[in-house]
VEXRO-608072 format. One record per atom (N, C-alpha, C): residue number from 1; residue in three letters; chain; atom name; x, y, z. Coordinates in steps of 0.2 Angstrom, whole numbers, plus 2048, in hexadecimal, padded with zeros to 3 digits. Each point is the difference from the previous one (the first is absolute). Layout:
% residues N
@nr = NUM; rest = ALA; kette = A; atom = CA; c1 = X; c2 = Y; c3 = Z
...
END
This chain:
% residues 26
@nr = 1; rest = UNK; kette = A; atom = N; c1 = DCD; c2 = C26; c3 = 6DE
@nr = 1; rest = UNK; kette = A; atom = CA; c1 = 7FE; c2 = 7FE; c3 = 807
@nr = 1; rest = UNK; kette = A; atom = C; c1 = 806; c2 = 800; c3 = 805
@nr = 2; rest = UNK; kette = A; atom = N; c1 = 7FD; c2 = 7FF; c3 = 807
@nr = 2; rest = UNK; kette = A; atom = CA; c1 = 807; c2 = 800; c3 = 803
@nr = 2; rest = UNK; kette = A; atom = C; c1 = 801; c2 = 7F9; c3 = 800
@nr = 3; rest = UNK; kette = A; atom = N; c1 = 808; c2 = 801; c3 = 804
@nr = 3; rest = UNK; kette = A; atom = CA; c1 = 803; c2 = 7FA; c3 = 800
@nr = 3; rest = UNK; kette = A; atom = C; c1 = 7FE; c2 = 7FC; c3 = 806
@nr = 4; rest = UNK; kette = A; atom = N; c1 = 800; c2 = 7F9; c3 = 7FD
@nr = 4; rest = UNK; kette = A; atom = CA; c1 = 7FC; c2 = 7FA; c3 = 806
@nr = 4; rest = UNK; kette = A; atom = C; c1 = 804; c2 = 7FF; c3 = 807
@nr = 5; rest = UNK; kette = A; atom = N; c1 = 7FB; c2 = 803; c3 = 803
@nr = 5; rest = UNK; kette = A; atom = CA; c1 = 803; c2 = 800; c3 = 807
@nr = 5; rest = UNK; kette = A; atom = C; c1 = 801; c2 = 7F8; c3 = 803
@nr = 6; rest = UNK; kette = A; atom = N; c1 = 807; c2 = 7FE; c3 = 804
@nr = 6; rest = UNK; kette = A; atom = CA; c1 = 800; c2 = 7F8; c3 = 802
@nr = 6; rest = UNK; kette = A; atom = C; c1 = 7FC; c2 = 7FF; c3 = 804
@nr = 7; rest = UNK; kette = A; atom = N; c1 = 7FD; c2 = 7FA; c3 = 802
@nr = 7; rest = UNK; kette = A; atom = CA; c1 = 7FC; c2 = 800; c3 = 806
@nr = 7; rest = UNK; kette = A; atom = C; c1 = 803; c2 = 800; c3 = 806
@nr = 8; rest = UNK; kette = A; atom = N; c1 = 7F8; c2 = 801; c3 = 803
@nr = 8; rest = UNK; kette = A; atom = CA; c1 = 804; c2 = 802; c3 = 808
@nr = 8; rest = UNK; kette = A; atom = C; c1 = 7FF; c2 = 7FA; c3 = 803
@nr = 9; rest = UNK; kette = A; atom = N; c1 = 807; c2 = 802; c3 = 805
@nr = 9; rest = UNK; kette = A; atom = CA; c1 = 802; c2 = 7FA; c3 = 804
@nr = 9; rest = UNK; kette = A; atom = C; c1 = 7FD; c2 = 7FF; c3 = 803
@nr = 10; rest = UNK; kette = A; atom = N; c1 = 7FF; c2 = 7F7; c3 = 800
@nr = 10; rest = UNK; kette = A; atom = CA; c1 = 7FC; c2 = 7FF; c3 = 805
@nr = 10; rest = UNK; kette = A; atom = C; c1 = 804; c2 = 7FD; c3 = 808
@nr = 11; rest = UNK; kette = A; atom = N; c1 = 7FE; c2 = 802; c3 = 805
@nr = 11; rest = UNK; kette = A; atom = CA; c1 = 804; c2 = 7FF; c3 = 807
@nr = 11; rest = UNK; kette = A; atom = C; c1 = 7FE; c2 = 7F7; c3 = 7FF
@nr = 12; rest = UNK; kette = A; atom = N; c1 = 806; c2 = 7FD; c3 = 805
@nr = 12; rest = UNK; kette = A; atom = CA; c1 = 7FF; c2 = 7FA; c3 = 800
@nr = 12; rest = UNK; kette = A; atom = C; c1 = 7FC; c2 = 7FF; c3 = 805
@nr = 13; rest = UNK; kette = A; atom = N; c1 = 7FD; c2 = 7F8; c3 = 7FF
@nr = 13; rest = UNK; kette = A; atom = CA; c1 = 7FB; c2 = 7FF; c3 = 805
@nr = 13; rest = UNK; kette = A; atom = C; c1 = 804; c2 = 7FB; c3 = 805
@nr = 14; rest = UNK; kette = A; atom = N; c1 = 7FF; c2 = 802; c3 = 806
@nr = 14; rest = UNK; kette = A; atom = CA; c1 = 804; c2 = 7FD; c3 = 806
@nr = 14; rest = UNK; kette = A; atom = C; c1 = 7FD; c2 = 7F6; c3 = 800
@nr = 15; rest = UNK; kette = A; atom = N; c1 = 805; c2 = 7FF; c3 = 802
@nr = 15; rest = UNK; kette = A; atom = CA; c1 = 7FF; c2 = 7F7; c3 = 802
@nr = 15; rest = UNK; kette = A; atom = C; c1 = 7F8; c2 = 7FF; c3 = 802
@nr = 16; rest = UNK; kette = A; atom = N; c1 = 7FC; c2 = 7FA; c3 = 7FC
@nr = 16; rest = UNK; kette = A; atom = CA; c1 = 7FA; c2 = 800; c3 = 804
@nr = 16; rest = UNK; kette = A; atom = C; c1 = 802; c2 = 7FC; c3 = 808
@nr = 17; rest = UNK; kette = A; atom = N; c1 = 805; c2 = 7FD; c3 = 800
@nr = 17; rest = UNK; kette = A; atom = CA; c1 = 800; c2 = 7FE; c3 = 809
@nr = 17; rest = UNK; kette = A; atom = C; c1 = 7FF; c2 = 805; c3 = 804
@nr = 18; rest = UNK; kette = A; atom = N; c1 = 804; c2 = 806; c3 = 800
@nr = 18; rest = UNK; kette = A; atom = CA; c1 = 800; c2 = 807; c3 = 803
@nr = 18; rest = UNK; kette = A; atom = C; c1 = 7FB; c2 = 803; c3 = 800
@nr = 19; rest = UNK; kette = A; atom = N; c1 = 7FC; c2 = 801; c3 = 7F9
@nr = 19; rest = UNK; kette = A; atom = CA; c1 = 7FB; c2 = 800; c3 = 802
@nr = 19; rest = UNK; kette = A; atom = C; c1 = 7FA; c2 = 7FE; c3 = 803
@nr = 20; rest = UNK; kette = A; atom = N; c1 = 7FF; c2 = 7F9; c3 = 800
@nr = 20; rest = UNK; kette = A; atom = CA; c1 = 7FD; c2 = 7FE; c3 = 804
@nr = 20; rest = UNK; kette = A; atom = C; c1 = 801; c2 = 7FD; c3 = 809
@nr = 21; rest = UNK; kette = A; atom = N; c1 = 806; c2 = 801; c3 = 800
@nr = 21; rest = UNK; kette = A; atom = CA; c1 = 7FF; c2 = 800; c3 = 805
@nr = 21; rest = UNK; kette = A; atom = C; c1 = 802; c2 = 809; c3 = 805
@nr = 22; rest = UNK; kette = A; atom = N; c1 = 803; c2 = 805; c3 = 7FF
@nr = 22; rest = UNK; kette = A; atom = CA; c1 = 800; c2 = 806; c3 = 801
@nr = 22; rest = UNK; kette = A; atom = C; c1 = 7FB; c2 = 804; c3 = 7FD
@nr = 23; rest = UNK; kette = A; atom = N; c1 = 801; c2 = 7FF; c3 = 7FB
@nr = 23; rest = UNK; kette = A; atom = CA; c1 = 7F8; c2 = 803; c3 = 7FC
@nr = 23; rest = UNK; kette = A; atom = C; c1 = 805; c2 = 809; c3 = 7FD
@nr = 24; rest = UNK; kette = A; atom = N; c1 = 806; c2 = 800; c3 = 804
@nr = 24; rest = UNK; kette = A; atom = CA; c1 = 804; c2 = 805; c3 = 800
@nr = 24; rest = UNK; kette = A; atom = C; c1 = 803; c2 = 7FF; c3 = 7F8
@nr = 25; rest = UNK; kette = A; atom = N; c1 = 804; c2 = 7FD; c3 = 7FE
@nr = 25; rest = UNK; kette = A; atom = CA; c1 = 802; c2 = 801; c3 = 7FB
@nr = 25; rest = UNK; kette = A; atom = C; c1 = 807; c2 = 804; c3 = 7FE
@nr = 26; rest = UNK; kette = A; atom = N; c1 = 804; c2 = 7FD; c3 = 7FC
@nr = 26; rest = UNK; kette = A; atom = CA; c1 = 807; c2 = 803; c3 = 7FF
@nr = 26; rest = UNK; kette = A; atom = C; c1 = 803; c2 = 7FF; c3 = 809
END
């Protein structure tokens, strides 16, 4: 079989403050 691929990155999640209040994020 092939070889196990590593998992895919997961992007980080921005601050919930920011989010909450920009809604923008990062």
């Amino acid at each position: 079989p092939p070889p196990r691929r590593p998992p895919a990155r997961t992007p980080r999640s921005p601050p919930s403050s920011t989010t909450s209040s920009s809604g923008a994020g990062d």
